[in-house]
N, C-alpha and C positions, 0 to 999 in steps of 0.2 A: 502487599501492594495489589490491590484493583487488578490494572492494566499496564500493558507493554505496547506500544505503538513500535514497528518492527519497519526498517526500510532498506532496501538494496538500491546504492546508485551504482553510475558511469557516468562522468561531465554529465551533470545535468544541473549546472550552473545557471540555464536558461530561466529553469522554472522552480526551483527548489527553493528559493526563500520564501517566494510567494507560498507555497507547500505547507511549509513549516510554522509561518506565521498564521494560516487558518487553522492548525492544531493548537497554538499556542491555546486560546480555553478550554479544551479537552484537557491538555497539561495543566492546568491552571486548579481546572474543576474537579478532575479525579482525580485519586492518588495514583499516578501513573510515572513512565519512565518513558525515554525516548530513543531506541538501539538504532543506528545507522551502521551499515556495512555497505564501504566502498568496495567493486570489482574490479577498479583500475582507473581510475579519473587521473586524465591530462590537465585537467582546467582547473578551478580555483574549487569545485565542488565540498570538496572535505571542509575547507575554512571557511566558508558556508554551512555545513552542517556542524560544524565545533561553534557556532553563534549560537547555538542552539540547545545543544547536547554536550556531556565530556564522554558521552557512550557511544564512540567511530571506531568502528574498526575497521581491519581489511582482512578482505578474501579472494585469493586470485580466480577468475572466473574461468568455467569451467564446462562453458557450451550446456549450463543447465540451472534452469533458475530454482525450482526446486530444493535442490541442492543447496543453491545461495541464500534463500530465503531460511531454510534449515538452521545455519549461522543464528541467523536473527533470535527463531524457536529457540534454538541451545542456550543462549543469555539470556534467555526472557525470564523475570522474577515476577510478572506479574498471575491472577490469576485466571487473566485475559491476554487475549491477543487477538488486536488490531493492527492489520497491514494495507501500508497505502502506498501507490506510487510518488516519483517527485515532479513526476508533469499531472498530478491529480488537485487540486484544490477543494478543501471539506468545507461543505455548506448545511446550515442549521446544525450545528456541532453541539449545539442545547441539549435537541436528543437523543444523543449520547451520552452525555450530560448526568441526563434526568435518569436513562437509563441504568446507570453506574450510582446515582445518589438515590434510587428509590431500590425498590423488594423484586424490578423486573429481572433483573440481571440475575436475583435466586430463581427464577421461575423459566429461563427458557438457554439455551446451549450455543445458539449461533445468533447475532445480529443480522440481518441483511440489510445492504446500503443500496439505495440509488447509484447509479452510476452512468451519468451523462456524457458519452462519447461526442465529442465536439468537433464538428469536420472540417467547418467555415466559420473561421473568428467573425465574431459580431453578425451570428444570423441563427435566429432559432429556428430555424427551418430544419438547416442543417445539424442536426443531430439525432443520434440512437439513444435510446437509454432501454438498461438493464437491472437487473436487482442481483447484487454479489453478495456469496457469505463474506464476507473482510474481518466482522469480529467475531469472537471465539473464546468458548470454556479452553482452558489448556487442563490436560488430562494426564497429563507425563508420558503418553503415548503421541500426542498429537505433532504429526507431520505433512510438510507439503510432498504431493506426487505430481510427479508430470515434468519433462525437461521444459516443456514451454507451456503456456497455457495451464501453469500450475496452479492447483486448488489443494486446500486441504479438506477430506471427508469427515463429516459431522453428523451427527445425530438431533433429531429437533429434541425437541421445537424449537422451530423459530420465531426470529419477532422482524416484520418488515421495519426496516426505520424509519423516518422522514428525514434524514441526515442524506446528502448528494453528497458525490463525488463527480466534479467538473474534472473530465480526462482530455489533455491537450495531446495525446501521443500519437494520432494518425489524423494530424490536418492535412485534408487534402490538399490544403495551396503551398505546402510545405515538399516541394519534391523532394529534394534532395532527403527528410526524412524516413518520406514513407521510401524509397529507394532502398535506405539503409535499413532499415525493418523490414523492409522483403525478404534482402539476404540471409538478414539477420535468422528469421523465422525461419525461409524456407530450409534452412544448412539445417538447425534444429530441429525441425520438422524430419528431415531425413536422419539425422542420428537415430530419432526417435524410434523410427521403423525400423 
């Protein structure tokens, strides 16, 4: 198997089919698998992601994503690994695609994706964008570090993609959101230290 497309939720029923459904030709076009590991969803999330996948598990959370993400690593059969959020939406998934159906994938260790932080629905103004490593050689060593703001360390080369990641997770017109992701972050943030 190719690849492993790897996810951590919690109620994230809001945006997660949407999610899933722009993966669906990645699933489609490479030989891939789909892991979901719920951290404790109240809401309809899991039966949502079981539309999708029979590969849900649970893992009770543990004040460190990292860690939770790891989960994901430990099941992965593929010889990739791609990780995405469920408030993220993948765009131009082609090259990715192409990436995995052609000789790049023998040539280079990490993908980098776009990643469009989205702050005001329906304004291009409002947004940041970055470039994340998300896909990845798995090496039988390879893990995520960090309780928050976790990455995992890679070796290049790399290959920029044109593949996006549209991130809904700190709208600003969303108070009560980013409210909970302050806490959320700052409590982590201090474990951290």
């Amino acid at each position: 198997m190719k690849l492993t497309i790897g996810m951590i939720v919690k109620n994230e029923s809001r945006h997660l089919k949407k999610c899933l459904e722009a993966l669906q030709p990645v699933l489609d076009g490479v030989d891939s698998e789909l892991i979901i590991v719920d951290t404790g969803s109240t809401d309809n999330t899991v039966e949502i992601a079981r539309q999708f996948t029979d590969k849900v598990y649970f893992h009770e959370w543990e004040d460190d994503f990292a860690r939770a993400r790891n989960v994901t690593i430990d099941k992965a059969r593929g010889q990739w690994y791609f990780y995405i959020d469920a408030d993220e939406v993948l765009e131009k998934a082609e090259d990715i695609i192409e990436f995995f159906n052609t000789d790049k994938h023998n040539r280079f260790n990490a993908l980098a994706v776009k990643i469009k932080n989205i702050h005001i629905e329906d304004n291009d103004q409002a947004v940041s964008e970055f470039y994340s490593l998300r896909i990845i050689r798995l090496d039988g060593q390879t893990r995520f570090k960090g309780r928050i703001h976790e990455q995992i360390p890679v070796k290049g080369p790399v290959l920029l993609s044109k593949a996006c990641l549209n991130h809904r997770g700190y709208l600003n017109t969303d108070q009560q959101l980013m409210e909970r992701k302050f806490q959320r972050n700052s409590e982590l943030l201090k474990k951290a230290l």
